[in-house]
Steps between C-alpha positions, in 0.01 A plus 500: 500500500747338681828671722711191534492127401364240735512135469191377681566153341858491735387619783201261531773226409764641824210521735403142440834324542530723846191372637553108354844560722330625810230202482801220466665655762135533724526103450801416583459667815141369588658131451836597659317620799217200514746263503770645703444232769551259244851655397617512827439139556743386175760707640471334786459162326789486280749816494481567853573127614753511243688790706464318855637213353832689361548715818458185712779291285722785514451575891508158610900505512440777770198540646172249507152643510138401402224775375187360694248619300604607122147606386520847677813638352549662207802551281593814647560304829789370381717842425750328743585263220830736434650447867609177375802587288804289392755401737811731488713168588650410181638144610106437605548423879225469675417768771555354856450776732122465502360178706149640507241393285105606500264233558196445360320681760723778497715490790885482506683292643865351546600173383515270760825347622426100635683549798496065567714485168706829454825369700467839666290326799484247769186361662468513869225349744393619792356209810164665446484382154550819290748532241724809374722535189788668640761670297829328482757735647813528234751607842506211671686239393316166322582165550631307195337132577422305220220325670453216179830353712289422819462160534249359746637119623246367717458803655863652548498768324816569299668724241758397182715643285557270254537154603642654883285591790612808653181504818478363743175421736386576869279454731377802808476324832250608790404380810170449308717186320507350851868263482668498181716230373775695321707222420215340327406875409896515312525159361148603265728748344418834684817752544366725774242570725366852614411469831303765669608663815228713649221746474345822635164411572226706244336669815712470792820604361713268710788284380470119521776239398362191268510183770655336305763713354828407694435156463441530136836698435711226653349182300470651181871635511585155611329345261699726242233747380607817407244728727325863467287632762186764492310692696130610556526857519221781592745743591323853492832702583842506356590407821278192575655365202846499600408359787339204332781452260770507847258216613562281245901572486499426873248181453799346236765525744801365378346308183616712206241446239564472058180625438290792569353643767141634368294758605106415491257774566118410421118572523320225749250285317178583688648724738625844619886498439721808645637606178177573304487857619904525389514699172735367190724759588566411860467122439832549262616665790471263708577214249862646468543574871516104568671414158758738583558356834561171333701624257726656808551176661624332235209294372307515183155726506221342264149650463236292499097607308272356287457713144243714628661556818882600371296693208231722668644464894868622468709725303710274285713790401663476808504140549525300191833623396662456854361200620423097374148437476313175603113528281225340621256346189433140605161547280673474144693254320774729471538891607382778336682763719690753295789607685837327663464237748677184627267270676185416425224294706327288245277297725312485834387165468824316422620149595828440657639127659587568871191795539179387570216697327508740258852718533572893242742419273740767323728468234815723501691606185822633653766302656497686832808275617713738252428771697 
């Protein structure tokens, strides 16, 4: 007799569809897990390249990087993803306060700013041979040459605007010259003549007068050149200066000159000058202390350097704006020197009727007469 009814036909029927489950699921599993390796090398393949390749286009606005080896990262590596959102700059201008990209290596690193084409720089070199890039101070004032006007006739050097010439050559006289012609040296078209005076000698420190300097004076004012005078200085003290710069005043005498009196200070090629244990400080110093004195007496003071030499040498802050400058850069076609000047010696090997050998020549764009 039976107590309750019981389908044995239904519950043989539930029992086999659970175990036909768990044995489809068994198998799924076995092959899941078999070829696991497998799966993980088609994500890699195709989705997973796919992502690098969209989170490269969209970074590469921004920041550039490479992934060295893809084949050991997974999907999960690339959670980061959502750090790249959409710019909150609705007109779509670019972000400019970053200049550091990654490289492919990994490091950072600024852009690099050419300093030989920026406009921000000027090149100087050094007698040794070594070059520098030196910033191009914005407080000192610039000349405003247009040096497409120099015009180079048989070697006089000369400067137009428009159709008129507004140099005017010269020539710097030393005993070194031996006797100079300057009637022959005016009729080739020269307007003055800088004629050195003296020099403190590198070592000795005592003052000697060019041998030929008084002569010089009278035949070159005779012969109607208008005449500046400099002087080889290795003054070490404010007051050696002055008393260099009252040794030229008292070598002119009565001869009042139109152009400049210069002040030439200077390293000795392949020997010990004075002034190389002078600092840059006390070298302005000194520089003044003669120009000064000129000033004083009535003449004009001129400072005399080659780019390197007014550049790394002196302070120009204190110079520059006060005083004319005379730039030495008889290497180039025309000068490269940033700031004001007024002379310029343009050749050491130059060729002048009435001076035998090879003579410096200068060109000067001011008309010093006016002054």
């Amino acid at each position: 007799m039976k107590l309750y009814d019981y389908d044995d036909t239904g519950k043989s029927k539930t029992l086999a569809g659970i175990l036909c489950i768990t044995a489809i699921v068994a198998v799924v599993v076995i092959v899941v897990f078999v070829n696991r390796d497998s799966f993980r090398k088609q994500s890699t393949d195709s989705s997973f390249s796919a992502k690098i390749s969209e989170i490269k286009e969209r970074a590469e606005s921004s920041v550039s990087f490479s992934i060295d080896d893809t084949s050991h990262l997974t999907v999960s590596d690339l959670d980061f993803y959502d750090m790249y959102k959409e710019s909150d700059n609705k007109d779509g201008a670019e972000n400019t306060e970053s200049t550091a990209s990654v490289s492919t290596s990994g490091e950072v690193s600024e852009e690099a700013t050419d300093e030989s084409t920026d406009g921000k720089h000027t090149l100087v070199r050094y007698d040794d041979g070594t070059e520098e890039w030196v910033a191009i101070s914005q407080y000192y004032p610039k000349h405003e040459y247009d040096f497409t006007n120099l015009v180079n006739q048989s070697g006089k050097m000369k400067y137009f605007e428009g159709d008129k010439c507004v140099s005017t050559y010269g020539v710097e006289i030393t005993k070194d010259q031996g006797y100079v012609d300057f009637n022959k040296v005016k009729k080739s078209g020269a307007g003055f003549v800088m004629l050195r005076v003296g020099a403190r000698g590198y070592q000795t420190g005592q003052i000697t007068l060019d041998d030929y300097f008084a002569d010089n004076l009278k035949r070159a004012s005779d012969a109607g050149l208008d005449i500046g005078v400099y002087f080889l200085s290795q003054a070490v003290t404010e007051e050696e200066a002055i008393e260099e710069a009252n040794t030229v005043i008292e070598a002119l005498g009565e001869y009042k000159l139109r152009f400049p009196i210069a002040y030439v200070m200077q390293y000795a090629k392949g020997d010990t000058a004075r002034v190389e244990g002078v600092s840059k400080k006390d070298k302005t110093t000194i520089a003044r202390a003669f120009l000064n004195t000129v000033k004083e007496k009535g003449f004009i003071p001129m400072i005399y350097g080659t780019k390197a030499w007014l550049i790394k040498n002196v302070d120009l802050t204190l110079l520059v704006k006060e005083y004319d400058t005379w730039l030495s850069q008889p290497e180039y076609d025309m000068p490269d020197y940033p700031y004001r000047f007024t002379m310029w010696r343009y050749t050491t090997e130059g060729s002048v009727d009435g001076i035998v050998g090879s003579v410096n020549m200068d060109i000067c764009f001011v008309d010093y007469t006016l002054k």
